[in-house]
N, C-alpha and C positions, 0 to 999 in steps of 0.2 A: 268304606272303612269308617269305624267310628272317630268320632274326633279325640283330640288330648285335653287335657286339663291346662288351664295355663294357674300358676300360685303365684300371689304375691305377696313376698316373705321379707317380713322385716328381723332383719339380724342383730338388730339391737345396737347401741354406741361405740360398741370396739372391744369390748371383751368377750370373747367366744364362750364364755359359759354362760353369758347373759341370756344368750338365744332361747327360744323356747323347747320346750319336749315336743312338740305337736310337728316345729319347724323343721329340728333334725330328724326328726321320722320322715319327712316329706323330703328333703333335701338328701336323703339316704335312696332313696326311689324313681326320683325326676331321671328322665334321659336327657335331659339338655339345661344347662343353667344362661342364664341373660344377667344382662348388670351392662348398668351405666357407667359411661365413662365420658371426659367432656372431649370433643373432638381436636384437641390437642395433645391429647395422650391415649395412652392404653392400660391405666393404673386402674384398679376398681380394690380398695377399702374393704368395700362390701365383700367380694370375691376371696380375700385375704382370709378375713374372719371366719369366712365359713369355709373355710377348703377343708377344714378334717372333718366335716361331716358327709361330705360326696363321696360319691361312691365312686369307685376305680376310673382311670382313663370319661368321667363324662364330659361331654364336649362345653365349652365356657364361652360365651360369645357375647363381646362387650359391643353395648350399643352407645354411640353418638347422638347427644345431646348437645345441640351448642347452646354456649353461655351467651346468649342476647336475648335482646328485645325485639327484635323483629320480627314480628306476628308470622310471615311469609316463610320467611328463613326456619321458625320454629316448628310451624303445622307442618312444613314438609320432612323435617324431621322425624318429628311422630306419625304422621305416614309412613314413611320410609322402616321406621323400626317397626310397625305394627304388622305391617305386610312382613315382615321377616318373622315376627313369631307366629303369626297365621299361619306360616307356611309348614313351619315346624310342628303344629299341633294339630293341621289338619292332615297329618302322615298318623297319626293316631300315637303320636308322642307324647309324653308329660313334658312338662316345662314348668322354670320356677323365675322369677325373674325376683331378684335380690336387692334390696336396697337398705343403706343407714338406717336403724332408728327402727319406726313404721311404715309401712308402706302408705295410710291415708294422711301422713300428718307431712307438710312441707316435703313431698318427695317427689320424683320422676313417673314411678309409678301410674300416682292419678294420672298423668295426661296419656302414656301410654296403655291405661284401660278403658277411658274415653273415649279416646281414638277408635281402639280395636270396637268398643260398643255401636261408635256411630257407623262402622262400616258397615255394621249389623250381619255380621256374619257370627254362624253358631257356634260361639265360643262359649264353652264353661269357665268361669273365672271366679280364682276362689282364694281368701285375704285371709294370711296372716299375720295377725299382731304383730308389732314389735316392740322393745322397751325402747323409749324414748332417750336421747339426749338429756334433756332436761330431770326426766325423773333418774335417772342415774347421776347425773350429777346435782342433784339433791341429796339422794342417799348419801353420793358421795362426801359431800359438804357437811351431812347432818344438819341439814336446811330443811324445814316445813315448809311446800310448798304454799299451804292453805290451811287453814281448820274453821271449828266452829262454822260461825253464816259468812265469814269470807269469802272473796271472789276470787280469781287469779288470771291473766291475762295473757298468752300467749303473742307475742309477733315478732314480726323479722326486721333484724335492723340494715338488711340490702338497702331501705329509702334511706338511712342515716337515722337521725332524731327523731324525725315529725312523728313517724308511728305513737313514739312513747308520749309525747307530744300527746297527742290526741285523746290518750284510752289511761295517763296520768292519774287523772281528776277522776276518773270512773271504775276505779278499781283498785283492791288491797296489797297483790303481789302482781308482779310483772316476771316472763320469762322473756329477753332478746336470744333470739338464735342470731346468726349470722351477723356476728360485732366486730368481725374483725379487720374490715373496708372501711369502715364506719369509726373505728374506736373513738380518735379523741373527738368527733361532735355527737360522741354517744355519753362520752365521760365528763363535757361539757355541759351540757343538760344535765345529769345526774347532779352538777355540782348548779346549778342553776335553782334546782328542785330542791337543795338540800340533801339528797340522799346518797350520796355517792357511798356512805358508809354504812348505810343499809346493802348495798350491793358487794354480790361475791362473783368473781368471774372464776370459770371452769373452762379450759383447755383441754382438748384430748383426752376427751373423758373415757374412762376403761383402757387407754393407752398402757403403754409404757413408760411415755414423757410427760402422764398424766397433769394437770399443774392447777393448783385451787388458789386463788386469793384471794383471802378476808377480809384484808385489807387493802384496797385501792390508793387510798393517799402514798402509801409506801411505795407503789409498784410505780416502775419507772414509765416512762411515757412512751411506750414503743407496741407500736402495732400486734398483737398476740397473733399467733397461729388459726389457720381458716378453719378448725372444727374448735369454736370458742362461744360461751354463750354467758350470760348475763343473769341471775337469780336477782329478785328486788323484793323488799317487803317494806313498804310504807312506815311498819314501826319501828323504830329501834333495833336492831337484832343483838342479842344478849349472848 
């Protein structure tokens, strides 16, 4: 029996028209969907957004991820889920497995195609874009990411500060993803740096609860919601 396809499809930041033409063709045709979910729950975001493009009754099977650090605890995770979609694609099934955003950019994805790669078993695996977080919540802000010989920096504020810390001094904008563990020694730094009012935080972006602030000084000091990121641009923003 020939094998299945496995796709890895990013559904973009929360608004379902974000997704792409290429994604809901594919998400229209797949016989089995995958999505993360952290093994505390059985929620998937991902799953939400894209459910008016699936086609009737297909089967939805959310995989566990746990949220640590432990090498051990992690790899057999991705083990564990990787041998579950081997199994379903070598029935000569399509699959899609869904995630936030992009699939190569900060997501589950990578390590569950890594995985499946290193078991070196013949799987077709085949990446769809997605819109990012960040450039949605740009448009959304009417924020310039970049121009002209600009740089722009992408990192995560899971370590807290030290990131911005470090790639500060070496570059024109900054994006933090994940600010919302982190905030006030993220908003701390920024006022260290002087920029705190160069920065715009974007909550729930494509939401419903959507929520943009231009201004920081204003905004009260309380922890934002876990889909929250951090726009920076070293000059002035006018």
């Amino acid at each position: 029996m020939k094998n299945g396809t496995l796709y890895g499809i990013g559904v973009g930041p929360g608004d379902p028209e974000l997704i792409t033409l290429k994604a809901v063709k594919i998400l229209g045709r797949v016989d089995v969907i995958f999505a993360a979910s952290s093994t505390k729950n059985e929620h998937s975001l991902a799953v939400n957004i894209a459910s008016r493009y699936l086609k009737k009754d297909v089967p939805t099977v959310l995989l566990g991820f746990p949220m640590t650090l432990e090498k051990e605890e992690l790899v057999s995770a991705w083990e564990k889920n990787a041998r579950q979609v081997i199994e379903v694609v070598k029935k000569g099934r399509d699959a899609a497995f869904i995630t936030l955003g992009d699939p190569m950019t900060y997501s589950t994805f990578g390590y569950l195609m890594r995985t499946i790669k290193a078991m070196k078993e013949d799987i077709t695996v085949t990446v769809i874009p997605g819109i990012t977080s960040f450039q949605a919540g740009a448009a959304a802000a009417g924020h310039v990411l970049t121009e002209a010989e600009e740089s722009f920096t992408v990192i995560s504020g899971a370590l807290g500060a030290e990131n911005l810390k470090q790639v500060i001094n070496h570059t024109d904008n900054v994006v933090i993803l994940k600010v919302y563990r982190n905030y006030r020694a993220i908003m701390d730094t920024l006022d260290a740096f002087n920029l705190k009012r160069n920065a715009i935080l974007i909550s729930r972006c494509g939401l419903e609860d959507e929520e943009i602030v231009h201004d920081l000084e204003q905004r009260p000091d309380t922890i934002p919601p876990y889909l929250s990121l951090l726009l920076i641009n070293k000059k002035e923003i006018v």
